[in-house]
N, C-alpha and C positions, 0 to 999 in steps of 0.2 A: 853779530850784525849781518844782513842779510844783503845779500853780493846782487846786484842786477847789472846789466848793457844796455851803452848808448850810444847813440851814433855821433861822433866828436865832429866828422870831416866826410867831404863827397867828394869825389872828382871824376875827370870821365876825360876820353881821349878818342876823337876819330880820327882815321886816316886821310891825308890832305886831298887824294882823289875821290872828290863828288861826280856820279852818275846821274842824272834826272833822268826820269825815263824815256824822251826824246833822246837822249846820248845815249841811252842803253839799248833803245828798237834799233839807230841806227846801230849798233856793233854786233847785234842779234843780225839785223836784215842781211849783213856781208856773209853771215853762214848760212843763210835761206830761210833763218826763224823769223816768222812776223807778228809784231804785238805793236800797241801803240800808247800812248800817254793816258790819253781816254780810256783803255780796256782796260790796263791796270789801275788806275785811281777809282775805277767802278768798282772793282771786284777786290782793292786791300783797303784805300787809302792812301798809299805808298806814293809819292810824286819822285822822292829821290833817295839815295842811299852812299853807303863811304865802300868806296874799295882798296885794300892795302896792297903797296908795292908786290912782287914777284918774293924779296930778300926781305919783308917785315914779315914778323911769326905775333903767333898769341901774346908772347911772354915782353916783347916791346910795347904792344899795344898799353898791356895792364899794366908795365912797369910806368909808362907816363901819366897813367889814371892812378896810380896809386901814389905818385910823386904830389900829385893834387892834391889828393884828399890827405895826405900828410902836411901839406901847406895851410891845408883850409884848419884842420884839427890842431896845428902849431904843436906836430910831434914828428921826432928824429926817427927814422928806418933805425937807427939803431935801440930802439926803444922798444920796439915790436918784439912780439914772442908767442906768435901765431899767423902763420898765412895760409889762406884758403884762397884757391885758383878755383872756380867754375869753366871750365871748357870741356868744349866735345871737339876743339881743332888744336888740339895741344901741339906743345914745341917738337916732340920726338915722343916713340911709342916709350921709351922714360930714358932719361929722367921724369919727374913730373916737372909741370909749367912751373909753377910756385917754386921751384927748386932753384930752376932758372932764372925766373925772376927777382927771388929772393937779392942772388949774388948780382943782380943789375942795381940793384939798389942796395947792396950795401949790409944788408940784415942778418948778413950770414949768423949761424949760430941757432935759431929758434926754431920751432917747430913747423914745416912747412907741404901743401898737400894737396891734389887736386881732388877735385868732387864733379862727378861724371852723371849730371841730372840734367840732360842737354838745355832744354828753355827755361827748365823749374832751378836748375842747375843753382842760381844764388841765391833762391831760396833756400833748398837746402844749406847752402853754405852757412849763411846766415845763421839757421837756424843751431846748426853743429858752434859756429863759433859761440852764439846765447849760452850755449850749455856748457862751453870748456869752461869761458868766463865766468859764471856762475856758481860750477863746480874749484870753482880757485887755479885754476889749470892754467888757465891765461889771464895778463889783465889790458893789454894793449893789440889787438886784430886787426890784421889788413884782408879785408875781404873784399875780391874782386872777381870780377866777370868777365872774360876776354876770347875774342870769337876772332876766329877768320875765316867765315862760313863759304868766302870768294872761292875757297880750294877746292871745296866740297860739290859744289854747285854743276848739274847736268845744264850747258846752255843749248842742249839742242829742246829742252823740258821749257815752253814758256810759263808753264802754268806752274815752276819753283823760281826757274834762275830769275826772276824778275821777284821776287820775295824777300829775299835774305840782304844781308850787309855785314861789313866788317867793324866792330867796333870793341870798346873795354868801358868800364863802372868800377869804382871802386870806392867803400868807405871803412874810416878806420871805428873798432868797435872797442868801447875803453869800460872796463869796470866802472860803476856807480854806485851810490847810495839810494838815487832813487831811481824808479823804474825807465827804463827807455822802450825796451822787447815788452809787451806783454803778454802773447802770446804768439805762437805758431800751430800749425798745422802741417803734416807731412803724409804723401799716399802714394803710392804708386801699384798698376797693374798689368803685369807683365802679359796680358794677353792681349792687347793690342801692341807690341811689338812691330808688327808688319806695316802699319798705316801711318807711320812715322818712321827712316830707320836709314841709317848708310850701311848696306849687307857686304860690306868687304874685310878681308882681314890680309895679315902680311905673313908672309908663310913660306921660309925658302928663298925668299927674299923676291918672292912674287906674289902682286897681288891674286888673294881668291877672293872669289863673288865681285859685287859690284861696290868701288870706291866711291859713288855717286852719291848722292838724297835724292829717295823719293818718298812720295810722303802721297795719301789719299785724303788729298782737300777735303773733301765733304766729310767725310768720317772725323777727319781731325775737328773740322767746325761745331758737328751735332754732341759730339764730346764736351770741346772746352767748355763751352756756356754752361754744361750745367757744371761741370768739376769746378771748376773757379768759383762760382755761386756758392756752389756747397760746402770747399773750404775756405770761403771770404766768412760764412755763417757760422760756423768751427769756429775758426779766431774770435771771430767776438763774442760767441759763447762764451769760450774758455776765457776773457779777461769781462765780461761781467759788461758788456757795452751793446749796443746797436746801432745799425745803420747809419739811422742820421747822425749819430757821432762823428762821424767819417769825415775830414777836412780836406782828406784828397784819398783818388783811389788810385794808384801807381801800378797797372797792370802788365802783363807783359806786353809787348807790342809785336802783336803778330799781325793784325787784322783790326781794321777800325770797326768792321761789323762785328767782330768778337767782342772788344770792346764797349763798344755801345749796345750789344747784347748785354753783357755783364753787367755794367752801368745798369741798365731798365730793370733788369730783377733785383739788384738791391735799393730802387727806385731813389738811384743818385741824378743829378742832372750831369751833362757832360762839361759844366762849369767847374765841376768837382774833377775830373780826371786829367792827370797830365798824360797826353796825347803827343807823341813825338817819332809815331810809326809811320808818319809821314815825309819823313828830313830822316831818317835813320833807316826802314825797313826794319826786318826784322834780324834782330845782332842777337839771337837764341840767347845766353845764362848773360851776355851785356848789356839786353835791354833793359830789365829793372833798376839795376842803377846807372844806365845811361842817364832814364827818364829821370830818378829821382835827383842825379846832380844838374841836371835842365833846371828842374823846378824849384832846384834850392838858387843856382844860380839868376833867375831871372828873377826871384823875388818871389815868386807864389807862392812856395810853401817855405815855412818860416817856425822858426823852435816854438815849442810846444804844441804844435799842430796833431791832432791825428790822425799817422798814416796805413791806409792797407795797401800792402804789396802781394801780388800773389801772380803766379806764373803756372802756365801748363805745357808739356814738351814729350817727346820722344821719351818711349820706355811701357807705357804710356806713367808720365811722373807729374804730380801736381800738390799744390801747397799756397799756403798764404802767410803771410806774417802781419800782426799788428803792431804798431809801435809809437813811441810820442818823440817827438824829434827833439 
């Protein structure tokens, strides 16, 4: 009999301190940086964002996204026997997050692991957990997203620190009989590197290079639009569908003009996308399933629906997954 995954549970977890961007010009303006409410909802979307405590790390964030989505799926941490962490803000240079995490919850004992594909980051996840499942390897997945991008952030930089946010996603991924995944897509090209990238490392037990993000907007722009296009087009290739199939399109949430670029070429309306880059910013490998436990939770997307996820990020890494809920 032929082994497929499905998504059982979603959950998702922000940090109780909300920024809007009138709170964030004014704590910009006290170090001399000036931006305002107006310039940034022009140029991301963005109105507001979560920032975590000083003493909250990755592996908190995910471990209460992951509590959810084991509440929603009515399965015990100890039933799990795969975890996959997406972060580029991990708890310690290692252990790994998921290790960590794991033992917050309870799960100790199973296989657990992070996966460093910064925005595309749970794609990939996802996409490694399809295939242990499949291959009999796993039958119960906790695959989660979990950022605290706050660390990372240059605030003398308007044109980043007003972008990112701190957040976690997370859904549990259970053997099936019938299909849930039907396809993914995976790519990455290490030659855009620079346009995307934190250039620091720990060494001696001082930082070299720069511990910061910077990232070349434009370049990342001219980019994402067509890679997300090209493997939203992949995925439905490969499971034998098309566009108008499409019952929502769950994209990362970097930029609402990416977004709505995205959207126009697979000529979706934006009635179809769950858009949540607005109240979150962009939470890099937490956005996809922030947005998609949004949109399970408010009611708009709903079992058997068909969903494309797909994300693009630092490395330069990009991917899509299709799936039926």
């Amino acid at each position: 009999m032929r082994i497929f995954s499905r998504i059982a549970g979603t959950g998702s977890y922000l940090p109780p301190r909300r920024l809007t961007n009138v709170d964030l010009a004014v704590e910009l303006a006290a170090t001399g940086v000036h931006t305002s409410d107006d310039w940034i909802v022009e140029r991301t979307g963005i109105r507001a964002r979560h920032f975590a405590a000083p003493d909250v790390c990755s592996s908190d964030l995910g471990t209460e996204a992951a509590r959810r989505a084991l509440l929603a799926a009515g399965v015990l941490a100890k039933d799990i026997d795969l975890i996959i962490v997406a972060t580029s803000t991990p708890d310690m240079v290692f252990p790994s997050t998921a290790c960590i995490l794991q033992n917050k919850l309870g799960a100790n004992g199973c296989a657990a692991f992070d996966v460093q594909a910064v925005c595309s980051g749970f794609i990939y996840a996802l996409t490694i957990a399809d295939a242990m499942i499949k291959s009999g390897a796993a039958t119960k997945a906790l695959v989660i997203g979990a950022e605290v991008f706050s660390r990372i952030l240059d605030f003398e930089d308007r044109g980043t620190c007003v972008l990112f946010g701190d957040g976690a996603g997370a859904v549990v991924l259970e053997a099936s009989v019938t299909p849930g995944i039907l396809s993914s897509v995976l790519h990455a090209d290490g030659k855009h590197v620079g346009i995307l990238c934190v250039p620091g490392q720990v060494s001696g037990g001082a930082i070299l290079g720069d511990p910061l993000l910077k990232m070349d907007g434009q370049a990342v722009f001219k980019l994402a639009v067509g890679l997300l296009d090209g493997a939203a087009r992949a995925a439905l290739i490969k499971a034998g569908k098309v566009a108008a199939d499409i019952d929502w399109l769950i994209p990362h949430q970097a930029n609402i003009r990416i977004i709505q670029s995205t959207a126009r070429k697979l000529k979706l309306s934006m009635d179809k996308v769950i858009v949540t880059v607005d109240q979150h910013g962009n939470t890099s490998a937490a956005s996809i399933p922030l947005a998609l436990d949004t949109g399970v939770r408010t009611g708009k997307v709903k079992p058997g629906q068909l969903l494309m996820l797909e994300g693009v990020g630092g490395g330069f890494t990009w991917g899509a997954v299709l799936l039926q809920l």
